[in-house]
Structures are given as C-alpha cells and as structure tokens.
C-alpha positions as a Markdown table, in Angstrom:
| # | Residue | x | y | z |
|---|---|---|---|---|
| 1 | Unk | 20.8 | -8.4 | -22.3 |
| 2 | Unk | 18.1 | -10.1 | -24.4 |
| 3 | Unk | 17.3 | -7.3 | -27.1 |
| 4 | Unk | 14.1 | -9.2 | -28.2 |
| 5 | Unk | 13.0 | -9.3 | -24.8 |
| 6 | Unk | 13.7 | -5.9 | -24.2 |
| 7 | Unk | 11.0 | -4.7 | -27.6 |
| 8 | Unk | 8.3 | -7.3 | -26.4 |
| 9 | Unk | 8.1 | -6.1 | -23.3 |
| 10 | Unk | 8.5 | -2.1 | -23.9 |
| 11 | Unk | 4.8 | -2.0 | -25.1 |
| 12 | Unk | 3.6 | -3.0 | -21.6 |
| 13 | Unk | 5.2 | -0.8 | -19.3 |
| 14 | Unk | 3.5 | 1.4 | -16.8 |
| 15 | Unk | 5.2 | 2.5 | -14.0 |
| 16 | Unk | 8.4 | 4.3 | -16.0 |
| 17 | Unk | 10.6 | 1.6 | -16.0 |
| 18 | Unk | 11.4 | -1.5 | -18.2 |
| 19 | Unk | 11.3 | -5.4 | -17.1 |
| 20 | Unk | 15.0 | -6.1 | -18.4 |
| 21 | Unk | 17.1 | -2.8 | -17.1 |
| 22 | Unk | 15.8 | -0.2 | -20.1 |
| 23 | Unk | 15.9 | 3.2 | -18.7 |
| 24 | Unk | 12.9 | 4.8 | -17.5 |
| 25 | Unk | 10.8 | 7.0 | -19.5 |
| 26 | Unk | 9.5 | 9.9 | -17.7 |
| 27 | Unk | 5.7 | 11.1 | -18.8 |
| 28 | Unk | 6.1 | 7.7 | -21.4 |
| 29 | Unk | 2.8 | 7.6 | -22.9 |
| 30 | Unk | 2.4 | 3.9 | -21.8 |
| 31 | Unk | 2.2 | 5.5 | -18.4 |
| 32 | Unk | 0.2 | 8.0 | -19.5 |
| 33 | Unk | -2.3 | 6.0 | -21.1 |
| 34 | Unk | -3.2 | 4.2 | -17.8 |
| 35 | Unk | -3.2 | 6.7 | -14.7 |
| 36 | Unk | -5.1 | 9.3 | -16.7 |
| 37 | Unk | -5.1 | 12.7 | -15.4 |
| 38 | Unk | -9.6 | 12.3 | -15.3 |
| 39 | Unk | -9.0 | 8.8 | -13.0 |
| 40 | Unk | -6.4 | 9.7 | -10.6 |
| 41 | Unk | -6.1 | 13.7 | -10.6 |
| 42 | Unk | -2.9 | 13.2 | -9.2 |
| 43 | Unk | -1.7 | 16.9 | -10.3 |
| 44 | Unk | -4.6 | 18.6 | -9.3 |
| 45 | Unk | -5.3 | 20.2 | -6.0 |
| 46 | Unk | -8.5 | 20.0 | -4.4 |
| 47 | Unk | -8.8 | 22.9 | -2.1 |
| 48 | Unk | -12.7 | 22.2 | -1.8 |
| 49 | Unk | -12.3 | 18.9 | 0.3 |
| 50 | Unk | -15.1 | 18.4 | 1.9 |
| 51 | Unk | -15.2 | 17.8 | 5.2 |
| 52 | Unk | -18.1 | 18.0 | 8.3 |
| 53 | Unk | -18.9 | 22.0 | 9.1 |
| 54 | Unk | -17.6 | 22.8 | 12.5 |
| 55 | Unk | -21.1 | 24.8 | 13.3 |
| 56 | Unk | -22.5 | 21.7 | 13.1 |
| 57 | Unk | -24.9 | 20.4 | 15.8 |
| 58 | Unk | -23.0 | 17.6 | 17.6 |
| 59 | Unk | -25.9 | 16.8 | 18.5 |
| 60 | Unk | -27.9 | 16.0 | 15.4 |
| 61 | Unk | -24.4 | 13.9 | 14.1 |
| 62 | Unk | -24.2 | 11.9 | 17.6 |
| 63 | Unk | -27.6 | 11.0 | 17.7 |
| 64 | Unk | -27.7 | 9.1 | 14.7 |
| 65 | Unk | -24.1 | 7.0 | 14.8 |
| 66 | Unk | -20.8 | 7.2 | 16.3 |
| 67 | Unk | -20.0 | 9.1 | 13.2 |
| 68 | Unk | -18.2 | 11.8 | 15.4 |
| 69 | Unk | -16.5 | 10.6 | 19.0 |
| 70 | Unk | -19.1 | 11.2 | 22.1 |
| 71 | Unk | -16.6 | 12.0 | 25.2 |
| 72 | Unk | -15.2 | 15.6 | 25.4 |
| 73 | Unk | -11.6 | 14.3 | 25.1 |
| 74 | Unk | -12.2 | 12.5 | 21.6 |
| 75 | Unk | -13.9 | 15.5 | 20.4 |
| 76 | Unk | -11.3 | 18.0 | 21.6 |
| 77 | Unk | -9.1 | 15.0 | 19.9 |
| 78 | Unk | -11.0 | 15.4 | 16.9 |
| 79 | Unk | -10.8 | 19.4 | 16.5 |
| 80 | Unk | -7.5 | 18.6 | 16.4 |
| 81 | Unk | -7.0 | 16.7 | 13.7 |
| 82 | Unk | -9.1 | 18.7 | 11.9 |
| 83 | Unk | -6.8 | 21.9 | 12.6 |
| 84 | Unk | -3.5 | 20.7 | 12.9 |
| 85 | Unk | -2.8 | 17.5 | 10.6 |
| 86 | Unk | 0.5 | 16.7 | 11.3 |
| 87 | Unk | -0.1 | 15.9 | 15.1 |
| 88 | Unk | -0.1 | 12.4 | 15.9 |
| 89 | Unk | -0.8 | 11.4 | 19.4 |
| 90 | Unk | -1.0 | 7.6 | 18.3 |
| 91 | Unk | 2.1 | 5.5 | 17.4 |
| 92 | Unk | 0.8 | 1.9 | 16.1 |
| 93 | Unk | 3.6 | -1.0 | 15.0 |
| 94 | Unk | 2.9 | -4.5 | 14.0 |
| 95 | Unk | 6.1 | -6.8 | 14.3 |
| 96 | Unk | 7.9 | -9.9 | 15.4 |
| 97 | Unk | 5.6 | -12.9 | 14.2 |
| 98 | Unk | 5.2 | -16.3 | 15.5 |
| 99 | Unk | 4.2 | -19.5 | 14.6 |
| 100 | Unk | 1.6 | -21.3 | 17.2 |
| 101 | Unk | 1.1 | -24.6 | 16.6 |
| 102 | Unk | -1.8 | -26.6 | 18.3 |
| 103 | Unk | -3.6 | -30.3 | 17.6 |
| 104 | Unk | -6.4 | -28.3 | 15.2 |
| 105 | Unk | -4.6 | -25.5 | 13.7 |
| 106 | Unk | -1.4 | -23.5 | 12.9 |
| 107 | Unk | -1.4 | -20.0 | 13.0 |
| 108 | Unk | 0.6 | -17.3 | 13.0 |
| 109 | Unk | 0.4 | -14.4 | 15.8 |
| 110 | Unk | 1.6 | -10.6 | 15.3 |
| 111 | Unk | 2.7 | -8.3 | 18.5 |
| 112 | Unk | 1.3 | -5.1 | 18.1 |
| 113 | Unk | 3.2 | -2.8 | 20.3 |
| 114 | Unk | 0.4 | 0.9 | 20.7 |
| 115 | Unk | 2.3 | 4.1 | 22.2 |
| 116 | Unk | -0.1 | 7.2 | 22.8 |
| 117 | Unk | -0.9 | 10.4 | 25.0 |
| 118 | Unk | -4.8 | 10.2 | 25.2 |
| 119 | Unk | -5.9 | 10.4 | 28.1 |
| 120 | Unk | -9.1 | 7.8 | 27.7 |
| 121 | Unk | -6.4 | 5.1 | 27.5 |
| 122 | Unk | -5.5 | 3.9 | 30.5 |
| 123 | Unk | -1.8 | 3.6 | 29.8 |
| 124 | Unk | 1.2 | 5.6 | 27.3 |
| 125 | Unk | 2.0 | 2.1 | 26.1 |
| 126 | Unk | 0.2 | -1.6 | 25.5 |
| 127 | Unk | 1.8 | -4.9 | 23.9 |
| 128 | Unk | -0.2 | -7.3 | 23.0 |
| 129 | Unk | -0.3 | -10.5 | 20.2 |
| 130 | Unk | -2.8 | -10.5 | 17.8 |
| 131 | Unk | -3.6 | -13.1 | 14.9 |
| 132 | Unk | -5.2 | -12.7 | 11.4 |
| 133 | Unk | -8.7 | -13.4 | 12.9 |
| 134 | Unk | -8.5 | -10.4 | 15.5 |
| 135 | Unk | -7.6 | -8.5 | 12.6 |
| 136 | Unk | -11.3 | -9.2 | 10.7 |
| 137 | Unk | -12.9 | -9.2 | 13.8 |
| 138 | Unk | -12.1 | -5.5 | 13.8 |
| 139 | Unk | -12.4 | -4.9 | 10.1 |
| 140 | Unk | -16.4 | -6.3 | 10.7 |
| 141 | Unk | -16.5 | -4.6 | 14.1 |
| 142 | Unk | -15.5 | -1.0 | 12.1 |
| 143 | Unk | -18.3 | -1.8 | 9.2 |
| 144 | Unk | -21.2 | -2.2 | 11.7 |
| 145 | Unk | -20.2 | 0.9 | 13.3 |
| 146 | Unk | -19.3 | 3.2 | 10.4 |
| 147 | Unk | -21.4 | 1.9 | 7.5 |
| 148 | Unk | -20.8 | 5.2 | 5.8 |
| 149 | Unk | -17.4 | 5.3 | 6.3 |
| 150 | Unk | -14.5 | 3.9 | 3.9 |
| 151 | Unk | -12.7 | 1.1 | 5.9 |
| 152 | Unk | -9.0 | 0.7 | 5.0 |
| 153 | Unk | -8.8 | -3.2 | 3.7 |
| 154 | Unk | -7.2 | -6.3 | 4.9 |
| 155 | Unk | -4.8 | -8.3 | 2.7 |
| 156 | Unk | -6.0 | -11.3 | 1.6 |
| 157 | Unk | -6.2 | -14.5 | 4.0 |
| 158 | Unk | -4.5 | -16.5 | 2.1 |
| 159 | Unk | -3.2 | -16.0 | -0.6 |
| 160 | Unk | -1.0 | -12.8 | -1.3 |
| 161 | Unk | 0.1 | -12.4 | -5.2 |
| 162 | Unk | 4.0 | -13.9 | -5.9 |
| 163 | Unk | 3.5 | -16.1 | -2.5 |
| 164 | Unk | 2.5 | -19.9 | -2.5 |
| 165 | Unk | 3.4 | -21.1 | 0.7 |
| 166 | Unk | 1.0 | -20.1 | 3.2 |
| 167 | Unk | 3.4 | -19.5 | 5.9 |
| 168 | Unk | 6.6 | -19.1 | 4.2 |
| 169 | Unk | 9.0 | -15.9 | 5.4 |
| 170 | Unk | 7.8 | -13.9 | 2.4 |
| 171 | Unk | 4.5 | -14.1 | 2.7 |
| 172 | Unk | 4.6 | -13.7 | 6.7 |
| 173 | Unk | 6.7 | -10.5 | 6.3 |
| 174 | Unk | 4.4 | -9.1 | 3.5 |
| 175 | Unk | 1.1 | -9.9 | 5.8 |
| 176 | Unk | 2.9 | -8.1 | 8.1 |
| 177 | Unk | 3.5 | -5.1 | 6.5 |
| 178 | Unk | 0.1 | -4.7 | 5.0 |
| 179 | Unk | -1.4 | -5.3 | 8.8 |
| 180 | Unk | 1.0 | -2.6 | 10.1 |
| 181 | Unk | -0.7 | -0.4 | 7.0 |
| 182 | Unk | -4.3 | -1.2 | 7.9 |
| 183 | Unk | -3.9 | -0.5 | 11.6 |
| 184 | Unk | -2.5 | 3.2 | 10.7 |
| 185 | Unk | -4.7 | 3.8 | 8.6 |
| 186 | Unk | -6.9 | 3.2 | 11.2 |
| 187 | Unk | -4.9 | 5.5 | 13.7 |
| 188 | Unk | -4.7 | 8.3 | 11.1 |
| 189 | Unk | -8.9 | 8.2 | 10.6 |
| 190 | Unk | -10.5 | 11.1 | 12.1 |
| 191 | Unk | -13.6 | 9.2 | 13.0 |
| 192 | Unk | -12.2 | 5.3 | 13.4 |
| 193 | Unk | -9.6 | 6.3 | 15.4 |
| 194 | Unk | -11.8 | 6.7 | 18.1 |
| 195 | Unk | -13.8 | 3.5 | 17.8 |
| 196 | Unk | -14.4 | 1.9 | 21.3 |
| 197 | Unk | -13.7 | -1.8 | 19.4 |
| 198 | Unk | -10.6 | -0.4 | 17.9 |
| 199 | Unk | -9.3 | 1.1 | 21.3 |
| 200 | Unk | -9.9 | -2.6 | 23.1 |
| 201 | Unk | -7.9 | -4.1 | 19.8 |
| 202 | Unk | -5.0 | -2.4 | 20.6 |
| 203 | Unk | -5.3 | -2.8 | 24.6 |
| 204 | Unk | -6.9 | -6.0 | 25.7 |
| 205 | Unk | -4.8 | -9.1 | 26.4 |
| 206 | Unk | -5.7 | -12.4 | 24.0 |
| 207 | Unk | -8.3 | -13.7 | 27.2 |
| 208 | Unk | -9.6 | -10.2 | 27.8 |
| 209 | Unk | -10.2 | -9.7 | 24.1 |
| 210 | Unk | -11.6 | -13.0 | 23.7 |
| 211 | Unk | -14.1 | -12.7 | 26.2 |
| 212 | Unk | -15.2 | -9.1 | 24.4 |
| 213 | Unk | -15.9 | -10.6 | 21.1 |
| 214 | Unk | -18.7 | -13.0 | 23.3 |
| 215 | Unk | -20.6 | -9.8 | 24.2 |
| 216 | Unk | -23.6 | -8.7 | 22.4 |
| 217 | Unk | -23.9 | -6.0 | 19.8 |
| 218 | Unk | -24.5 | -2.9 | 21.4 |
| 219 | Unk | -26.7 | 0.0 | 20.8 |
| 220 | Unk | -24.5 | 2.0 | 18.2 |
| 221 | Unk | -23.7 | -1.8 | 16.2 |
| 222 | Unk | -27.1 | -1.8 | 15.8 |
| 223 | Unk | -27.7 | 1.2 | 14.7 |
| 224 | Unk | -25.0 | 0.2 | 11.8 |
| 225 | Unk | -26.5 | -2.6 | 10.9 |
| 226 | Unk | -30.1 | -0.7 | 10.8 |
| 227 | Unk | -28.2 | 1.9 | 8.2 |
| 228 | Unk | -27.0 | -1.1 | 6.0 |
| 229 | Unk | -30.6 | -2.6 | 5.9 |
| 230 | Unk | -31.9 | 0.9 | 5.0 |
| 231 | Unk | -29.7 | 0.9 | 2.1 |
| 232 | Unk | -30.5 | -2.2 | 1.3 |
| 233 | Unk | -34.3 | -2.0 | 0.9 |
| 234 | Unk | -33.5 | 1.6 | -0.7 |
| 235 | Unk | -32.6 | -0.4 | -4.1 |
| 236 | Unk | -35.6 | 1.6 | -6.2 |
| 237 | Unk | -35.2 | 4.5 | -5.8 |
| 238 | Unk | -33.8 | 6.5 | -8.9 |
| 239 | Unk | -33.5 | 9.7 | -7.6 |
| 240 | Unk | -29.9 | 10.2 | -6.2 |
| 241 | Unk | -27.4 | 12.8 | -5.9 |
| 242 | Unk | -25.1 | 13.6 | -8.7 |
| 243 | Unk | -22.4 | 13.3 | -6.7 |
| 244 | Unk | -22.8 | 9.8 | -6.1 |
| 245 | Unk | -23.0 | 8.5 | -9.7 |
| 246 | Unk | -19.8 | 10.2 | -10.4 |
| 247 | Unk | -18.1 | 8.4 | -7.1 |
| 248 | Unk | -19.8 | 5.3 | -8.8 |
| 249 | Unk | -18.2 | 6.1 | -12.3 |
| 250 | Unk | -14.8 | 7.0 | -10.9 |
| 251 | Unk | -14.5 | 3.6 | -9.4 |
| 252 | Unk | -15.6 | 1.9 | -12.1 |
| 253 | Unk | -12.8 | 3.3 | -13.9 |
| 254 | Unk | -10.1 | 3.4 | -11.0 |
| 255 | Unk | -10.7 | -0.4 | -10.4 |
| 256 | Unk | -10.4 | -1.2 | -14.2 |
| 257 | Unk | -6.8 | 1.0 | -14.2 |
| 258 | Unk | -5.5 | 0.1 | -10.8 |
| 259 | Unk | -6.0 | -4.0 | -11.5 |
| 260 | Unk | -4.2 | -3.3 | -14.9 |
| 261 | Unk | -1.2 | -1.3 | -13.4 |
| 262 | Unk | -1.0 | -4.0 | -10.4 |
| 263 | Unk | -0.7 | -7.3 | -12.7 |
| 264 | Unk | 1.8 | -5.0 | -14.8 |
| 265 | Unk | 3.5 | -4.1 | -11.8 |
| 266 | Unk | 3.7 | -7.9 | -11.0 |
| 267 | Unk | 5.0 | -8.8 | -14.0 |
| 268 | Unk | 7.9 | -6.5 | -14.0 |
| 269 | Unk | 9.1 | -7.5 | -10.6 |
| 270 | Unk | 8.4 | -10.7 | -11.3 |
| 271 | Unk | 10.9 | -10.5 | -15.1 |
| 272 | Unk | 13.4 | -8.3 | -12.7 |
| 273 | Unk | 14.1 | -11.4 | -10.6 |
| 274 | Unk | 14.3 | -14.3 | -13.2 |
| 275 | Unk | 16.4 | -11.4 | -14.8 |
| 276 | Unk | 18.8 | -11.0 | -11.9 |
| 277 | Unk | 19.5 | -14.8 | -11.1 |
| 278 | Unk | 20.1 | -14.9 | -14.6 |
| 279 | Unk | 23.0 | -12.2 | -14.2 |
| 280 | Unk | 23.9 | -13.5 | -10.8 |
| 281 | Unk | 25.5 | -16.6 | -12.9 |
| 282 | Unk | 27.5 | -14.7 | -15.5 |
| 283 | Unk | 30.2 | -13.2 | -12.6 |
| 284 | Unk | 30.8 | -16.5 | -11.4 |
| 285 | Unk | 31.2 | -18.0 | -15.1 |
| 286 | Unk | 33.6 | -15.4 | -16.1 |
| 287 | Unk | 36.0 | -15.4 | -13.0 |
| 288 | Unk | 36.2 | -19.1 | -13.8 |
| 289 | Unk | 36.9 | -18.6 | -17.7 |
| 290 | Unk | 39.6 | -15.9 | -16.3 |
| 291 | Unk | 41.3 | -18.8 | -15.5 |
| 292 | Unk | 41.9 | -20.8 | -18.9 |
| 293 | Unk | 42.9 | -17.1 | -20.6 |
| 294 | Unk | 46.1 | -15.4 | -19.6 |
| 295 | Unk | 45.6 | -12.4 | -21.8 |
| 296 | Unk | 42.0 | -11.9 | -20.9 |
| 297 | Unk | 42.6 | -12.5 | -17.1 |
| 298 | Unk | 42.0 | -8.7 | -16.3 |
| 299 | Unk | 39.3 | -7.9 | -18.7 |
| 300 | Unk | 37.3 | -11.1 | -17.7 |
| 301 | Unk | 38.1 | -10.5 | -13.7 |
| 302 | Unk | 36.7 | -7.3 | -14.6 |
| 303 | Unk | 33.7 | -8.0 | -16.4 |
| 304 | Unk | 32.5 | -10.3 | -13.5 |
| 305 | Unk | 33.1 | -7.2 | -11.2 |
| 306 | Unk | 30.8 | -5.6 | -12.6 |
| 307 | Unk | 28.1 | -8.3 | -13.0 |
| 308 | Unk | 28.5 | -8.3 | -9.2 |
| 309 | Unk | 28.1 | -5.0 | -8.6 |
| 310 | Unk | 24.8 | -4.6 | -10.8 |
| 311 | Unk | 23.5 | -7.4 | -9.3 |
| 312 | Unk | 23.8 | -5.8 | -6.3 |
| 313 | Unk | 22.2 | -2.8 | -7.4 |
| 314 | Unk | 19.8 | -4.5 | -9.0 |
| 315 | Unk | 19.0 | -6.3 | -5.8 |
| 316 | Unk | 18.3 | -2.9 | -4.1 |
| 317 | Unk | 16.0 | -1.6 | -6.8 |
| 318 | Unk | 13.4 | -4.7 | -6.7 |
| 319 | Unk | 13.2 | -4.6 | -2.8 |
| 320 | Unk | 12.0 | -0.8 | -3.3 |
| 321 | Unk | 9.8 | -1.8 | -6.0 |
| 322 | Unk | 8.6 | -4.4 | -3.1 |
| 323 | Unk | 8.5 | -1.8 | -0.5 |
| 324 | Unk | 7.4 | 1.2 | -2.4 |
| 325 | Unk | 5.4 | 0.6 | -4.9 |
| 326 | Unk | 3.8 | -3.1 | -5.2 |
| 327 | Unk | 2.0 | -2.7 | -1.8 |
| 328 | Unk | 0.5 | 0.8 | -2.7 |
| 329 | Unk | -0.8 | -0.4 | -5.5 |
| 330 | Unk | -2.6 | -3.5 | -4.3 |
| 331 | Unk | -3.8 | -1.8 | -1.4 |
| 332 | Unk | -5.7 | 0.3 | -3.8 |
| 333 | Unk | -6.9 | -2.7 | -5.9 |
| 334 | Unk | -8.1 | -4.1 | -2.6 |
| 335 | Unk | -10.1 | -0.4 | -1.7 |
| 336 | Unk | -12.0 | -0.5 | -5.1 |
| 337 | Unk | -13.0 | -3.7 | -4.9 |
| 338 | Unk | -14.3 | -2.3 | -1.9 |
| 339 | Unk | -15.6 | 0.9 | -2.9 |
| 340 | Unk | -17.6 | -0.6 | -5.9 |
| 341 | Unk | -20.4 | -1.1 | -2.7 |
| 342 | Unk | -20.4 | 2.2 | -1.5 |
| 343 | Unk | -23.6 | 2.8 | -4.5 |
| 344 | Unk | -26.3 | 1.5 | -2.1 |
| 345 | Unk | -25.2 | 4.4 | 0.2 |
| 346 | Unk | -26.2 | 6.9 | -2.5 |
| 347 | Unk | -29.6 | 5.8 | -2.2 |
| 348 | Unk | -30.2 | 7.1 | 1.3 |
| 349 | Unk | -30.6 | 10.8 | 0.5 |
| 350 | Unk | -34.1 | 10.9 | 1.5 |
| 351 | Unk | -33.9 | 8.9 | 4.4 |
| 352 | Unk | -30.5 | 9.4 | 6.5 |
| 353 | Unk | -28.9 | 13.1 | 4.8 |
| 354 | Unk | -26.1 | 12.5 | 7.6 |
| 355 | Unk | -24.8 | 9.4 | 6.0 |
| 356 | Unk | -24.9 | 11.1 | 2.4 |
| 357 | Unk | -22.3 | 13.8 | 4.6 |
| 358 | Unk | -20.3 | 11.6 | 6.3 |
| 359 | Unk | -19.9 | 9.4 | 2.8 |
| 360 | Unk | -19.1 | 12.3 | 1.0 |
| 361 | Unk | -16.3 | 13.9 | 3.5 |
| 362 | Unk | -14.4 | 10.3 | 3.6 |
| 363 | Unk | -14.6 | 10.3 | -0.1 |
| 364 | Unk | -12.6 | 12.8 | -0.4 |
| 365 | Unk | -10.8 | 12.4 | 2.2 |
| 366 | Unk | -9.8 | 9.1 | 0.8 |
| 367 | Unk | -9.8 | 10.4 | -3.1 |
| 368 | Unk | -6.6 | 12.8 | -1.2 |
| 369 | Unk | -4.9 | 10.1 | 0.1 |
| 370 | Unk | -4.8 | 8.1 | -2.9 |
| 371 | Unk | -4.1 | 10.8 | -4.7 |
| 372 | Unk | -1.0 | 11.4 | -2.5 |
| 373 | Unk | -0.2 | 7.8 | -1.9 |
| 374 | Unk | 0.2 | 6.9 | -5.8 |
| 375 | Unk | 2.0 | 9.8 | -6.7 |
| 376 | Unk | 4.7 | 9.4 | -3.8 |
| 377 | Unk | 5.1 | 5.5 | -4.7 |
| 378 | Unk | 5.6 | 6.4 | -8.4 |
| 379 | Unk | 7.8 | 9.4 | -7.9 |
| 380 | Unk | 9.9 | 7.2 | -6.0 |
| 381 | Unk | 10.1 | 4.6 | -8.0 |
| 382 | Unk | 10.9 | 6.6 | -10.7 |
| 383 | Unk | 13.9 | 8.2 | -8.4 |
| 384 | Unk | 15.4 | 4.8 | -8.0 |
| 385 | Unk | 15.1 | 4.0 | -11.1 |
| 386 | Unk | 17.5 | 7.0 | -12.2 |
| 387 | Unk | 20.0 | 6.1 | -9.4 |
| 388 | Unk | 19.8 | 2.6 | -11.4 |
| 389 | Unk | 20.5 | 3.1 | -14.2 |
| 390 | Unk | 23.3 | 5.8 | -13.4 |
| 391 | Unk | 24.9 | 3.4 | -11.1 |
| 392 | Unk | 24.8 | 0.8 | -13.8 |
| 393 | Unk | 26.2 | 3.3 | -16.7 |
| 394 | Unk | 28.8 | 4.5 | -14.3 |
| 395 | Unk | 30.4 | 0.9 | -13.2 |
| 396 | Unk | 30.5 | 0.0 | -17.2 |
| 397 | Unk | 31.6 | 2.9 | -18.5 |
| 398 | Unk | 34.6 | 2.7 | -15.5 |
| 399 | Unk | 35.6 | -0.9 | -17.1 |
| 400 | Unk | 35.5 | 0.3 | -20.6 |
| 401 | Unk | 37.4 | 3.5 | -20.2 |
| 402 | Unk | 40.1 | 1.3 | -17.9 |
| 403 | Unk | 40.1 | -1.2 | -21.4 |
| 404 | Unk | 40.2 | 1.6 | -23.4 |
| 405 | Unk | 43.7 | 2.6 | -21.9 |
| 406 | Unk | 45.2 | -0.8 | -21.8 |
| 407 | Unk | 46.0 | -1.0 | -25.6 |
| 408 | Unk | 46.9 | 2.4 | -25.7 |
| 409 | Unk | 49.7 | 1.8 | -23.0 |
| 410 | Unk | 50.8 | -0.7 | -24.7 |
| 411 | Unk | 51.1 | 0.4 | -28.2 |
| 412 | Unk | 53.3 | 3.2 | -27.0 |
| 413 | Unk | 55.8 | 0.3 | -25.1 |
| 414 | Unk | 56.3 | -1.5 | -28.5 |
| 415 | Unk | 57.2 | 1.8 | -30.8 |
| 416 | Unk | 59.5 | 3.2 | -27.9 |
C-alpha cells in the first residue's frame, strides 16, 4: 500500500476506519471531534421522552388536526404502540423495479407489496406499483396533514451522491432502498401511520389512486395548511419557548456535523474502491510473472492468492459501508435540512399550544431514533471493520509463516 496516501488521508477520518486498509481506531479523536457527545447524545439515555399524556382529552387533540387517529380501532392501535413497542401489525416492502417507457417520458415504477392485521384495511395483503411521483404525492399529502409533525424524507429525484446515470442499476437499487426506508418509517410513526392518504398509498391500484389525487383537499388538509399560514404570519413574535431555540441550535449544529461526516463518509468509500480495482490487478500480474520464475513460482502463486482473497474481503466490507452506514447517514443529512424549518412552529405558542405538544413529542421521538440509528450504523461498521482487518492479517501472516518454513526445510536437506 501507498504509505503517503495512508498519512494524508489519516487526518480526515471519521467513522473509525482508514481510506487505504489502516486499522480502525476506536474512540480516535478524529471521530470524536465530529459526533460530539453535546450534538448526538448517542450514550446518553433519555428516560424523560416526551410523549402525549394518556389523560389527555381526545377530544381537545382531535378537534384541532388528525394529530391523533379518530376511529376506535386506530386509537386502540395507537395505545398500543405506545405500551408495547415492539408490536408491528404493519409489514411494508418496496422491490422489483421496472422501467416504463412511453412517447413523453421514462420512468421507473416500484411494487410495493403491504401485509397487515388491522382491521380498517379491507385486506391482510395489497400489491400494487408505485413510481417516484406517488411517492411525493404522499410526502406533500403527510405535510398538509401533520404540519407539526417530522416527516421522514425522500431521496433526492435525481441525483443520489456516487450515481450519474439517472437510471442506471445502482442508482435504481439505492432509490429503492431509501423508498423501502421512508415508507417504514412511515409504518413505524405512531401518528402517520394512520393517515387516510397513506392507507390509500399502499392499497389503491395506479387508476384508483389516480383518480384520488383529482379530489379536493378535505377538511383536515385544510386545517394543515391553516396551521402553516399561522406560523407563517407568526414571524414577530419574540417570545418563544426555550425549548424551541435549543431544537433550533441543535440542528444548526447536527446539520453542520452530519453534512461533514457524510462527504467524509463518501470519500472513503469512494478511495476503498479505486483502492480495490487497484488490488484487483496485482493477483492477476503476479500469477502471470509466476510463470517466467521457477524458483518464485510458489511464493508468487501465493502472493496472488492472497490479493484475491483480500479483495474479496474487501469487496464485502464496502457493500456494508453501502448498506450500513452511507444511507443512515444521508438520510439524516436529508432530515436536517428538513428540520432547519421546524423554527416557525416555535412561534405558535400563543396561538395553537397543541402543535407546540405534538412538535415537541416527535422531537424526541425522532432525537431517539437518531440517536439509535447512528450508533447502530457506526457500531457496525466498526465490527466489520475488525473482522477486516483480522481476516486480512490472518491470510498474510498464513503466507509468511508458510515462507518462513520453506528455507528452513531446505537448509536442513543441504547439511544432512
């Protein structure tokens, strides 16, 4: 390896691991430095998540916005979320995508196969196709309806960072993944779960659905929309909850540290690859040089071996940094670019004090996942790294000792 390479690009590292096969550093203070303990809290536990009082009226909450669900069922739904997290009764998966080509447009559609016990769905299981329009449709349809609520993003329509092609394999599969997220995250909301718009999503066929999006806004959407022009014309007032300018200050901060760790994050995956079709070269080049040498036959057979076999392993660790860790991370860039709007809903203390709630409990709600979410992907990362490395270490150091012996052998033949 490059040992110049390896010192310039040491000072840059973040996520405990180095762009040219260094071993990871565990609590390195280049990690340190940029997921600070003040920014993502990811050791500390927050017992005092806040979350809507169960003696609550229901009727004070429902008379504003569909903040909590309105039919028995949802709310018996909702109870249970609250007191049992693990259950699930909602099984979302986005897969197999094609390409429609027409006169005016290409476009690429998703299936989106929904499997659930609820009984306000009229099935256990719907398939249907959706494209990346649908998707927006229902990211917009979510904001009007839950303007106080955090709505998981979209990824980008275009342009997804390391792809070029719009509709190249990578890209497609890595849109696909990130709609798979945003629908889940939908699923696993206690409130947008429950969203009539989000129900039809999952069940209506392309002509059915279609003929929904044609329809008016209806009471509650307006309602929404009244909320955002509230906040909007709210814009003087000074007087605001503490709590808000520290949500305010903390993703201030979290954007500036979550962009820096994802175009670090980037640029190691992107070093890792020119790195490996670099080494995916020197196996080939040595088998062939085995062939001009007849007394370095074995050690060169066996030096391209083991290219081959940390290239392999190499291989492995970048698709979990591109399973594991690059998509939590620009998720998050995504949510704070998001989040940076949520001050104008700190200025509605004095008119709507339900929206201030409902802000608050999804904030940390939210804060929790991302707490959780960041310190999975990293822990993880940092496991495979280990298993790296050690696989690495452990193929040389096989050759080497199996070198090591050959003289020795041979030494011993010549004095006997």
């Amino acid at each position: 390896m490059d040992g110049e390479r390896l010192a310039s690009g040491s000072s840059e590292l973040a996520v405990g691991e180095s762009p040219r096969g260094g071993a990871p550093i565990p609590g390195g203070s280049g990690s340190c430095s940029l997921l600070q303990a003040d920014v993502l809290d990811l050791d500390e536990d927050e017992d005092d998540l806040e979350v809507f009082s169960k003696d609550a009226s229901l009727m004070d909450m429902n008379s504003f916005s569909p903040m909590m669900p309105t039919s028995p069922l949802s709310m018996i739904n909702q109870v249970k979320f609250e007191d049992e997290p693990d259950l699930k009764d909602l099984f979302i998966t986005v897969d197999a995508p094609e390409s429609h080509v027409t006169t005016i447009e290409t476009f690429i559609t998703y299936r989106i196969i929904t499997k659930t016990s609820r009984g306000e769905f009229d099935s256990s299981e719907f398939e249907v196709r959706r494209r990346y329009q649908d998707f927006l449709w229902l990211k917009g349809k979510l904001e009007e309806a839950h303007p106080t609520l955090i709505i998981p993003p979209l990824p980008e329509k275009f342009i997804v960072k390391g792809m070029v092609e719009r509709f190249n394999d990578d890209f497609i599969e890595t849109r696909r993944k990130a709609l798979h997220k945003f629908l889940n995250r939908i699923a696993d909301h206690p409130t947008l779960t429950f969203n009539e718009d989000f129900k039809v999503f999952l069940t209506a066929q392309a002509w059915e659905l279609s003929s929904y999006k044609k329809q008016g806004p209806g009471l509650l959407s307006r309602m929404g929309q009244t909320v955002r022009a509230v906040a909007s014309s709210m814009r003087g007032v000074r007087n605001r909850p503490d709590e808000f300018t520290e949500m305010n200050n903390f993703i201030e901060t979290f954007n500036q540290k979550i962009n820096l760790i994802d175009k670090i994050s980037q640029r190691i995956y992107k070093e890792e690859r020119d790195y490996l079709e670099e080494m995916k070269e020197y196996g080939p080049i040595h088998t062939v040089w085995s062939a001009s040498e007849e007394d370095l036959v074995d050690t060169l057979k066996g030096i391209a071996s083991c290219m081959d076999q940390c290239c392999k392993a190499t291989e492995k660790r970048m698709s979990g940094l591109s399973e594991v860790l690059l998509p939590v991370v620009h998720e998050y860039v995504l949510y704070s670019e998001m989040l940076m709007l949520t001050e104008e809903i700190g200025k509605l203390e004095d008119k709507v004090e339900c929206a201030n709630n409902a802000l608050k409990a999804d904030w940390e709600r939210w804060k929790q996942n991302m707490q959780n979410d960041l310190k999975s992907a990293f822990t993880d990362t940092a496991e495979e790294n280990i298993r790296y490395y050690e696989q690495c270490l452990a193929t040389w150091e096989s050759f080497l000792t199996s070198q090591t012996d050959l003289p020795l052998e041979e030494d011993s033949e010549d004095k006997m």
